[in-house]
C-alpha positions, 0 to 999 in steps of 0.5 A: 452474531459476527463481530469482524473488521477489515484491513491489509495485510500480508506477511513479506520479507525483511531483505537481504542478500540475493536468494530465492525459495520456492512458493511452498518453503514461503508457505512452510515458513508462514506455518512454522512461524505462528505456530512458534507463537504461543497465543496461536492456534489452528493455521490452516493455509491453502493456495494453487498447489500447482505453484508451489515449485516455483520461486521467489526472490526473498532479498527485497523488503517490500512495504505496500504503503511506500507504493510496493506491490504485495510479494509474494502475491499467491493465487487462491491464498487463503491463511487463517488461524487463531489468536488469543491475546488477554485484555493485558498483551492488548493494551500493551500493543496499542499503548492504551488502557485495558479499562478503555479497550473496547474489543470486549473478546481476548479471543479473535480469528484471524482470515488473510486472502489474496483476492486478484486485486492484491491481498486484504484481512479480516479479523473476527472478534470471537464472541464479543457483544454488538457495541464491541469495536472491531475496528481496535481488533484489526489494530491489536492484531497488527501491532502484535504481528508486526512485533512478534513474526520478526522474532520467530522468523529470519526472513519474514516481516508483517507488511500492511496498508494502513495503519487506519483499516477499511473505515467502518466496523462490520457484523453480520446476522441472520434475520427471519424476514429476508427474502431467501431469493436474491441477487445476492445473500444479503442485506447492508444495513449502512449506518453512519456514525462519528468516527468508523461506520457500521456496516451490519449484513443480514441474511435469511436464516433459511438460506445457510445452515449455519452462521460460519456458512453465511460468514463464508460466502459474504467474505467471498462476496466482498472479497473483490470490493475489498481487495480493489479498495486496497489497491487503489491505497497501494497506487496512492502511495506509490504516487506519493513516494515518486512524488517525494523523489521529484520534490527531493531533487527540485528541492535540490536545484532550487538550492543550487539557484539560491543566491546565498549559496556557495556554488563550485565549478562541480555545482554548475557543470557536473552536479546541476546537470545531473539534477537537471537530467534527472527530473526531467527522467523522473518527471517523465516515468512519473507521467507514464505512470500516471496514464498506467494507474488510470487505465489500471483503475478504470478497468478493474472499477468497471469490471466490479461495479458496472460489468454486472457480474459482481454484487455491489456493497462498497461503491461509495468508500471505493468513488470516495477514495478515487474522489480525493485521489491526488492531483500533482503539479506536473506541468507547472514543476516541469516548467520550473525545471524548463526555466532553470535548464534555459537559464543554465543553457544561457549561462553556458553559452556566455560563459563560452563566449566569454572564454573564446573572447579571452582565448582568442584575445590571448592568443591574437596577442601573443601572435602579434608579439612573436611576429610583430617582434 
């Protein structure tokens, strides 16, 4: 039996002053740093060779669950490696006892792909019984990441979706009365329970020759479903930071409006348009972007789950996830800024007249001094 849970993550860069590498020095990187860690073994990394020699700029810090994308995205990136942390470094990393871990395995194989979709992980907890919780394992192996690349790398960080992995708890085992035809190797036997689900796959023990081989393609097979899962959490949050933007800058004006605040000339004529301009700037790009995210995610939910060519395991945790996709007040937020652009118009236009009733008046009078006189 194959204990492993499923998260995101990748392995980013921390920023800074404008430069570039080529894909394989990134690769190189990733290597040289875990191997530095003691409690690593075994990395094994392969990608499309056929780009190693182009490049990639490093000065952004890029962080997938603010809405950015995965950089670098690798095609056919494959990294895995092991990891041993005793019960002690993993109490230590999530901040809880070692009589209340629940990982039963100091020993874990660690699995980051980049599938089409963007990247995702798979933790293996290497010989741990069935009641063992993989899902802690993605979270141990995180936390200690996250602490320990940016001490052995000067430009690599640990960027994730999260902190929650993909909700259940995962196994896989053989079963000798399955079918060994099929549309696909295995069997999901789906079981919902308080907190995480258990999602055990079984497969025929004639169809592989082993359980590495079955572990193999059922990662293959999931890869897809897993990776668009992912991407839709990315455009979640990317939604949810432009979002703040607007919220910010609304915010803003509704403080310039606010009667009890001391408003200076700079406030209404340089400081309010600008605000002004500006939501109806982001207010726009923020619409353009929503009619992009929905033509993204209708073409690749097709391609998945009704274009036929996939099998299909994770349908409900993916229509879960676009069920409680976030619905923003942009029409009513617009009309907000429409009133205070009118209201801001209007107070220009007397503000105006009034100057030209006093200029006018000023001068008419001084007219009326130096040739009346």
């Amino acid at each position: 039996m194959k204990l492993f849970g499923v998260g995101c993550l990748h392995f980013s860069f921390k920023g800074g002053p404008d430069k570039e590498i080529t894909i394989q020095e990134y690769i190189d990187e990733v290597r040289a740093s875990l191997e530095k860690l003691s409690t690593v073994s075994d990395v094994e990394i392969d990608f499309d060779e056929d780009i190693k020699d182009e490049k990639i700029n490093i000065s952004l810090s890029t962080h997938m669950n603010d809405g950015d994308l995965c950089h670098p995205h690798i095609p056919f990136f494959e990294l895995s490696f092991g990891l041993y942390l005793p019960k002690r470094i993993q109490g230590e990393v999530i901040s809880r006892e070692q009589e209340y871990l629940n990982t039963d395995t100091d020993n874990f194989r660690v699995l980051l792909k980049h599938d089409w979709h963007g990247p995702f992980a798979v933790v293996e907890s290497v010989g741990a019984g069935s009641e063992a919780s993989s899902s802690t394992a993605i979270q141990i192996v995180r936390e200690y990441l996250k602490k320990e690349i940016k001490t052995v790398s000067d430009i690599l960080q640990l960027d994730y979706v999260g902190p929650s992995p993909f909700h259940a708890d995962f196994q896989l085992s053989e079963c000798d009365t399955l079918p060994s035809e099929g549309p696909s190797s295995f069997e999901l036997k789906h079981t919902k329970l308080p907190g995480y689900d258990k999602l055990h796959f079984k497969y025929s023990e004639n169809k592989f020759e082993s359980e590495d081989d079955a572990f193999e393609v059922l990662i293959s097979e999931l890869s897809s479903e897993i990776a668009f899962f992912y991407e839709l959490k990315i455009m979640h949050a990317s939604r949810l930071t432009d979002w703040g933007v607007i919220q910010s800058k609304l915010h803003e004006l509704l403080k310039l409006e606010d009667e009890g605040y001391k408003k200076t000339l700079k406030d209404r004529f340089s400081k309010k348009p600008k605000l002004l301009n500006g939501l109806y700037r982001e207010i726009g790009i923020f619409k353009g972007q929503e009619i992009y995210y929905k033509n993204i995610y209708d073409q690749h939910y097709f391609s998945i789950y009704k274009s036929g060519d996939h099998n299909i395991h994770f349908r409900q945790f993916t229509d879960a996830a676009l069920e409680n996709w976030s619905s923003y007040p942009v029409t009513e937020t617009s009309e907000i800024v429409s009133y205070f652009e009118n209201k801001s118009s209007k107070s220009t236009e007397l503000t105006v007249v009034f100057l030209a009733a006093v200029f006018g008046g000023a001068i008419g009078a001084a007219i009326t001094v130096l040739f009346g006189s």
